[in-house]
ZAMARGU-4260 file (C-alpha; in steps of 0.2 Angstrom, whole numbers, plus 5000, padded with zeros to 4 digits):
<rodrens>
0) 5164/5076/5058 | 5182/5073/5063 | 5185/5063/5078 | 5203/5068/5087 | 5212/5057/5102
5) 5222/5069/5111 | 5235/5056/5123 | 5241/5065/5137 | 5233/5080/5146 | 5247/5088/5153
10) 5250/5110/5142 | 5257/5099/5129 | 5239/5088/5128 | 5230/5103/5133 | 5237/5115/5121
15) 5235/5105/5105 | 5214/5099/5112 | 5212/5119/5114 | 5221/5123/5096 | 5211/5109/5088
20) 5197/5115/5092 | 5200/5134/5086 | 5207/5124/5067 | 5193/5109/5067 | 5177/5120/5070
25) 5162/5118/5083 | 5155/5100/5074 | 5174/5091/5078 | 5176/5080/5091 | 5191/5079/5101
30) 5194/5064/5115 | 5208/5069/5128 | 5214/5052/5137 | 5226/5052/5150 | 5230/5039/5164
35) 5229/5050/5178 | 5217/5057/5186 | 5216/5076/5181 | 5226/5084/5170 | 5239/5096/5167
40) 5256/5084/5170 | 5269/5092/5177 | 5259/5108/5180 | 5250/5106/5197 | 5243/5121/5208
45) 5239/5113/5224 | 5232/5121/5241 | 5244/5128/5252 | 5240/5141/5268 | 5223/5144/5260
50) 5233/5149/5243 | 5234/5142/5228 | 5252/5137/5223 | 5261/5127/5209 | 5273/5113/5215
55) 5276/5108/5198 | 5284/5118/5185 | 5285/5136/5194 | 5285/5147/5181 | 5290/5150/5161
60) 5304/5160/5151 | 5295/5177/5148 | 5305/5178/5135 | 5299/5166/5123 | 5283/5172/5116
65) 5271/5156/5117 | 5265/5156/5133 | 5260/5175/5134 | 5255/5175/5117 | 5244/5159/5123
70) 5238/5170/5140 | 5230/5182/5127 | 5222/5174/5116 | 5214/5164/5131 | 5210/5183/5140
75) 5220/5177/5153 | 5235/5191/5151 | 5229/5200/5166 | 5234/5186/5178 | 5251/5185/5171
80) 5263/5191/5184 | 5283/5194/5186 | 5295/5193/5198 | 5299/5207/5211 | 5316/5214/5213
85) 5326/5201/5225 | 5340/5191/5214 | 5345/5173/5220 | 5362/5168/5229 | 5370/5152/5226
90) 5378/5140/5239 | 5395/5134/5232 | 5413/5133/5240 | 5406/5131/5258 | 5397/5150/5257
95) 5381/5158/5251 | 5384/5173/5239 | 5375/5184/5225 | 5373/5172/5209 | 5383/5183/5196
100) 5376/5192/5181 | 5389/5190/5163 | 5385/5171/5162 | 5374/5160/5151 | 5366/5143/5162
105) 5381/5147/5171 | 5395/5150/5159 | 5403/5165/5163 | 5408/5180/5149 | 5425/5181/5160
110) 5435/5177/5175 | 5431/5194/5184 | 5411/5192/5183 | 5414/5175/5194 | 5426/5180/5206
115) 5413/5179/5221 | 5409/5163/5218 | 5426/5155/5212 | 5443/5151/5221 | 5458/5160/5213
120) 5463/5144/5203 | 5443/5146/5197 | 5445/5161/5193 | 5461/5160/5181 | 5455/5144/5173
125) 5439/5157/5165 | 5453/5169/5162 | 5465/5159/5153 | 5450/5150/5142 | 5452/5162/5127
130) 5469/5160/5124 | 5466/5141/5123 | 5466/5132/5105 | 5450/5139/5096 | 5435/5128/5100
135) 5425/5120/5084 | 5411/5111/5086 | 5410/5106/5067 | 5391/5103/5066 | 5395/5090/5081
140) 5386/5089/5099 | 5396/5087/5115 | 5392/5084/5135 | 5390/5100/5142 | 5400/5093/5158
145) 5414/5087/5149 | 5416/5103/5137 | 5417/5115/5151 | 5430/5105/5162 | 5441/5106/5149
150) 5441/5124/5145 | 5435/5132/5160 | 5438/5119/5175 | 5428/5109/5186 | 5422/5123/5197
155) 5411/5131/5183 | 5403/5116/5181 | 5400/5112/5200 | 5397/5128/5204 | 5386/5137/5192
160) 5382/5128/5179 | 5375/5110/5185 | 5363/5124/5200 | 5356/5130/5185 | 5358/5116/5173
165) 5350/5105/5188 | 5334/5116/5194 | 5331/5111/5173 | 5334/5096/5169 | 5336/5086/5185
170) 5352/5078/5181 | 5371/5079/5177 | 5379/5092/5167 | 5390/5076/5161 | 5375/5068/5155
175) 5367/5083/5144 | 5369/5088/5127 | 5377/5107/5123 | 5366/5109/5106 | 5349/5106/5116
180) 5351/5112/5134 | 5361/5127/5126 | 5357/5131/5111 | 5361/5149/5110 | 5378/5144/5114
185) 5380/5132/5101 | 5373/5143/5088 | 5387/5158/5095 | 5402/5145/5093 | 5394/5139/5076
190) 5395/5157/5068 | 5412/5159/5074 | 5415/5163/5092 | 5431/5152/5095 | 5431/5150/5114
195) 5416/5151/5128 | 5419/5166/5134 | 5416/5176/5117 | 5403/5164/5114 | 5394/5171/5129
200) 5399/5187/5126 | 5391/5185/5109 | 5374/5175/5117 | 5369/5188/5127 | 5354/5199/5126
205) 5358/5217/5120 | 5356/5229/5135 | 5339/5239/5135 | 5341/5255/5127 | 5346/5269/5139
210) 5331/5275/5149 | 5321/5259/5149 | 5321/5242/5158 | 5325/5225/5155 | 5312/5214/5151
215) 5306/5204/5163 | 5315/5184/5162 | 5302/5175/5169 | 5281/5175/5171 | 5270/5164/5179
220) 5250/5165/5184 | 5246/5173/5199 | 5232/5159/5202 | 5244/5146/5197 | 5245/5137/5182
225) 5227/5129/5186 | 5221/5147/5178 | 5230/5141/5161 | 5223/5125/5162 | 5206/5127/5166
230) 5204/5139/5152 | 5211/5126/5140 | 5201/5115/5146 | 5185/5124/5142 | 5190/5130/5126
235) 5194/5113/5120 | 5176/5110/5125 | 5186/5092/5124 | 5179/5074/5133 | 5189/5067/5145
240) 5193/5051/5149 | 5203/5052/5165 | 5212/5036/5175 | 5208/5027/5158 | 5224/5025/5150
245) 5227/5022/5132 | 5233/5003/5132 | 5239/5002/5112 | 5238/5011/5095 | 5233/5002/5079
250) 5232/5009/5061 | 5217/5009/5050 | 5215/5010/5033 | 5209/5030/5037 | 5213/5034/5057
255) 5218/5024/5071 | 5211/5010/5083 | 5214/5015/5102 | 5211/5000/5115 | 5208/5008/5131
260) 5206/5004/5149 | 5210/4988/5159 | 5220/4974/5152 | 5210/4960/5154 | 5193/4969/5146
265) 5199/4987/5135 | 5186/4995/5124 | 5192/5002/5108 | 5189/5019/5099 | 5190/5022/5082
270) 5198/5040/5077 | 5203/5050/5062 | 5219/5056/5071 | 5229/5056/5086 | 5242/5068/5094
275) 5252/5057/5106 | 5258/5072/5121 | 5266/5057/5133 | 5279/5055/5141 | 5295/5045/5133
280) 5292/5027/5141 | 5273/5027/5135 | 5276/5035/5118 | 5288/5019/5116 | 5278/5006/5121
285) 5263/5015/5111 | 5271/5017/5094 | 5281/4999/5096 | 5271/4991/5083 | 5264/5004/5074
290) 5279/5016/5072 | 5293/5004/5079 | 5308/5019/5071 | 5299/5031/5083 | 5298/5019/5095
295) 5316/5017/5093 | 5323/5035/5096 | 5310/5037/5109 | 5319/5022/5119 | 5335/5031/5118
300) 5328/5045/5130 | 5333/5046/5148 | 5322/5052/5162 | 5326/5059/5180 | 5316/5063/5194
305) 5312/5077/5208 | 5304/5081/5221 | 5297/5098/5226 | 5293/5103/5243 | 5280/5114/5249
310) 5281/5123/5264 | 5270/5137/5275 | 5280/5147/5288 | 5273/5156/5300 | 5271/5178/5296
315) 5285/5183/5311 | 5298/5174/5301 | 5312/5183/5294 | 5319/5174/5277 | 5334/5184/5268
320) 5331/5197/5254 | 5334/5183/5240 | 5323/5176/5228 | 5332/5160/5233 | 5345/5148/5233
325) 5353/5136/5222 | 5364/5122/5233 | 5381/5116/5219 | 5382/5099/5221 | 5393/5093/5235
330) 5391/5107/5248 | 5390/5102/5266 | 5382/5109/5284 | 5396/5116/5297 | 5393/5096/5300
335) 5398/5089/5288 | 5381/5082/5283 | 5377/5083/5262 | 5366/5094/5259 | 5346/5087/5250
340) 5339/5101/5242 | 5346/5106/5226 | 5337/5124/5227 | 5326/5135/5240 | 5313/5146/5230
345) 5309/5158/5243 | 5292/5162/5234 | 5286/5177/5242 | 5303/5184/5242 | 5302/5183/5224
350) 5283/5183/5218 | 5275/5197/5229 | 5260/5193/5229 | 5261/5171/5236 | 5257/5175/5254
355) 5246/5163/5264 | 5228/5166/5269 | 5237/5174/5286 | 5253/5180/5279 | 5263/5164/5280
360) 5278/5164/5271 | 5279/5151/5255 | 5295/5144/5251 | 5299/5128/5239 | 5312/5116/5241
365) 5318/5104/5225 | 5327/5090/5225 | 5334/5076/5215 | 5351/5078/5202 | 5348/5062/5194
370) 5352/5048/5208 | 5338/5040/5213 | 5345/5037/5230 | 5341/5055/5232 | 5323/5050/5233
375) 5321/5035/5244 | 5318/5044/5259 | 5300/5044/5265 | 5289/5061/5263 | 5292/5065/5283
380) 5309/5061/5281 | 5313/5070/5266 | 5302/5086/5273 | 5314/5084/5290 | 5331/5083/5280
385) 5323/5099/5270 | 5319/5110/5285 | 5336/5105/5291 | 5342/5111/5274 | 5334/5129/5277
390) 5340/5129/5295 | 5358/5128/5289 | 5356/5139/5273 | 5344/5153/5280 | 5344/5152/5301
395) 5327/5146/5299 | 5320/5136/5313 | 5302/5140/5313 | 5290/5123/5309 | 5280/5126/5296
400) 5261/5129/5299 | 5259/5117/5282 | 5269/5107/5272 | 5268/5098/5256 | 5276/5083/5246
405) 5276/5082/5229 | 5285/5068/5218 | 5288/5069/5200 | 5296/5051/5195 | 5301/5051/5178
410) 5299/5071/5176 | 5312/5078/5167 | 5317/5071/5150 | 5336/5072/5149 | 5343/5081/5135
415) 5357/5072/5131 | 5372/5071/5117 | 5362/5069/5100 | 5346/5074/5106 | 5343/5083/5090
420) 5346/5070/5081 | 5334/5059/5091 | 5322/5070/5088 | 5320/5070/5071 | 5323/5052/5068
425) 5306/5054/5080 | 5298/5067/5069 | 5304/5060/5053 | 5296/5042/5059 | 5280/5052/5062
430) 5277/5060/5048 | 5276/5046/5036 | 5264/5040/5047 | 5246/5047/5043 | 5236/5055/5056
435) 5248/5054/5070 | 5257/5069/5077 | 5268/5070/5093 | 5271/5083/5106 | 5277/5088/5124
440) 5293/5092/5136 | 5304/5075/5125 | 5307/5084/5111 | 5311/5103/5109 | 5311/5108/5125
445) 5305/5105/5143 | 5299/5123/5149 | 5281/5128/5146 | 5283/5137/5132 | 5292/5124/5123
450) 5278/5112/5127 | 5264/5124/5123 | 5274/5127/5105 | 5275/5108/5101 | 5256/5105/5106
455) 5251/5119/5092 | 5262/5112/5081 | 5254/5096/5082 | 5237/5103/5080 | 5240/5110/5066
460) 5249/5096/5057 | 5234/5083/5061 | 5222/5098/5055 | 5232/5100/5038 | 5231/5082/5035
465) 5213/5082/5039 | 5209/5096/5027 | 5220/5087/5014 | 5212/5070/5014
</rodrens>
């Protein structure tokens, strides 16, 4: 009877106890360990206005097949849900307006698709992009911040892309990688696009044939993501050992040795395999001693944190027909005072069906772009600068009925130049380590559906070695 350590039970953790259970059989037992106090990570439905609502990650890329692919399997397609028809605005050059179509994270296909939000110098920066010496990557990886100053300008990046970039990632476009935040972009100069506009051009979706619609972007659980994880969880038919955290990992001739609890007295658990779904910091000190090449790459991540704000307004209020905005970095009030938030999701603008339990309005507000002054504020202080936030951006005055404070330090890995290669110095150290596999938002991806495709990964790489040895 195999015994399997699942570290870490956020969809990453969860996804690879569930997937482990379907490959291992009834008779495998499978140990799911994380320091806090439930699971699900960075997935967290809370209770707002007598309605359940995620002030974690809000929703997933529709158009990656894992999650929904995932929801079915579970029986849980049913609750999947899309957005309605309102389209968000973004707040750059000291106005709010439409965010344009004919971009890529931001990059526009041409100068006309960005002429709302761009000055006229913007503007012809985009245009003249193409007649620019041609662009060559060369197999190399370069800062998104820095590439896109110099062939499109600064306004592109401050804009557009770091809104977008930011509500991702948390941080800088100066401080991220093109080949792992933008890969489809990469791939379009790689095969021979020679500026960013063709590349774009070359990125984008085909349209939908003629008489049909686009498929839907985005998806998310009408209950929340708790509905995800509650099924996982009893799939997994898993034992948890919650607020225990996993203390250090030692290899045995066949398995691994897990010391377990508090420092001064841990218990230890022997295991034929372990899937390590932590965050960067943990899966370096974990893997230190017994993996110290992993340990290694895993030390050269960066993290970021966030905030996300929660709030109920009363029914009466009038919020504009926009799924939301994004804030470019740098705006102002009429003031003068900087704006906080990075973004306003005005949740039951653009998910129908999030109303409170007497009609309130639900609307979320991030913040944090990678300075960690950003988040010193106390919760009431960072919930007064917010609502002051909404006031300027929307009119909005109205207190809100409930309100809701959630910090996420050390969120967002940051996907910086090389993060390829990082990776697979990671996964190369790994696999010559037997019985150990690794997952979760570090390596491939920090969206749902990347982290639910590296947790089946894993599951399936610790049940191959089982069955092999």
């Amino acid at each position: 009877m195999a015994r399997v350590a699942v570290i870490g039970g956020g969809v990453a953790g969860m996804t690879a106890a569930h997937r482990l259970r379907k490959l291992l059989g009834e008779h495998a037992e499978i140990v799911v360990f994380d320091q806090a106090e439930r699971t699900g990570g960075k997935l967290y439905t809370a209770r707002l206005a007598d309605r359940d609502y995620d002030l974690g990650a809000e929703a997933f890329l529709a158009r990656r097949p894992e999650v929904p692919r995932l929801a079915a399997e579970l029986g849980l397609d049913e609750e999947l849900v899309h957005p309605g028809s309102a389209s968000a605005t973004v707040r750059a050059g000291g106005g709010s307006r439409s965010l344009p179509a004919g971009m890529l994270m931001g990059v526009p296909a041409s100068g006309e698709a960005v002429s709302g939000v761009l000055s006229e110098s913007g503007v012809r920066a985009v245009e003249r992009e193409e007649s620019l010496e041609p662009l060559r990557l060369s197999g190399g990886d370069v800062s998104v911040g820095a590439l896109l100053r110099e062939r499109l300008g600064s306004e592109v990046v401050e804009r557009l892309v770091e809104p977008l970039l930011g509500g991702v990632y948390g941080g800088s476009a100066d401080a991220l990688g093109l080949r792992a935040t933008m890969p489809t972009l990469a791939n379009a100069l790689d095969a021979g696009a020679e500026s960013l506009t063709a590349a774009v051009h070359a990125a984008m979706p085909e349209p939908p044939p003629p008489g049909t619609d686009r498929p839907p972007v985005f998806g998310a659980f009408r209950q929340g993501y708790e509905t995800l994880l509650d099924e996982l969880r009893k799939r997994s038919r898993a034992s948890f050992e919650l607020g225990r955290p996993v203390r250090a990992l030692r290899p045995l001739a066949r398995g691994w040795s897990l010391s377990i609890g508090s420092a001064p007295s841990p218990r230890t658990l022997d295991v034929d395999a372990v899937v390590l779904a932590v965050p960067a910091p943990a899966a370096r000190k974990l893997l230190a001693d017994p993996v110290p090449d992993a340990a290694d790459c895993f030390g050269r991540l960066q993290l970021a944190s966030m905030a996300v704000i929660g709030l109920a307004l009363p029914s009466h209020v009038e919020l504009p027909a926009a799924s939301g905005v994004l804030i470019a970095r740098g705006e102002r009030h009429a003031d003068g005072t900087p704006f906080t938030a990075k973004a306003f999701t005005f949740s039951s603008r653009k998910w129908p069906h999030l109303r409170g339990g007497e009609g309130e309005l639900l609307v979320r507000a991030s913040v944090g772009r990678g300075d960690p002054a950003e988040l010193r504020p106390d919760d009431e202080e960072l919930l007064r600068r917010v609502r002051a936030d909404l006031a300027e951006l929307t009119g909005v005055t109205a207190a809100p009925s409930q309100s809701r404070v959630v910090r996420w330090g050390g969120g967002l890995p940051q996907y910086g130049v090389g993060h390829p290669e990082i990776v697979a110095g990671i996964e190369d150290a790994v696999s010559r380590a037997p019985g150990l596999a690794v997952a979760g938002a570090a390596l491939h991806g920090v969206g749902v559906p990347a982290c639910v495709g590296t947790g089946e990964s894993a599951a399936a790489a610790i049940a191959d070695q089982l069955a092999a040895s």
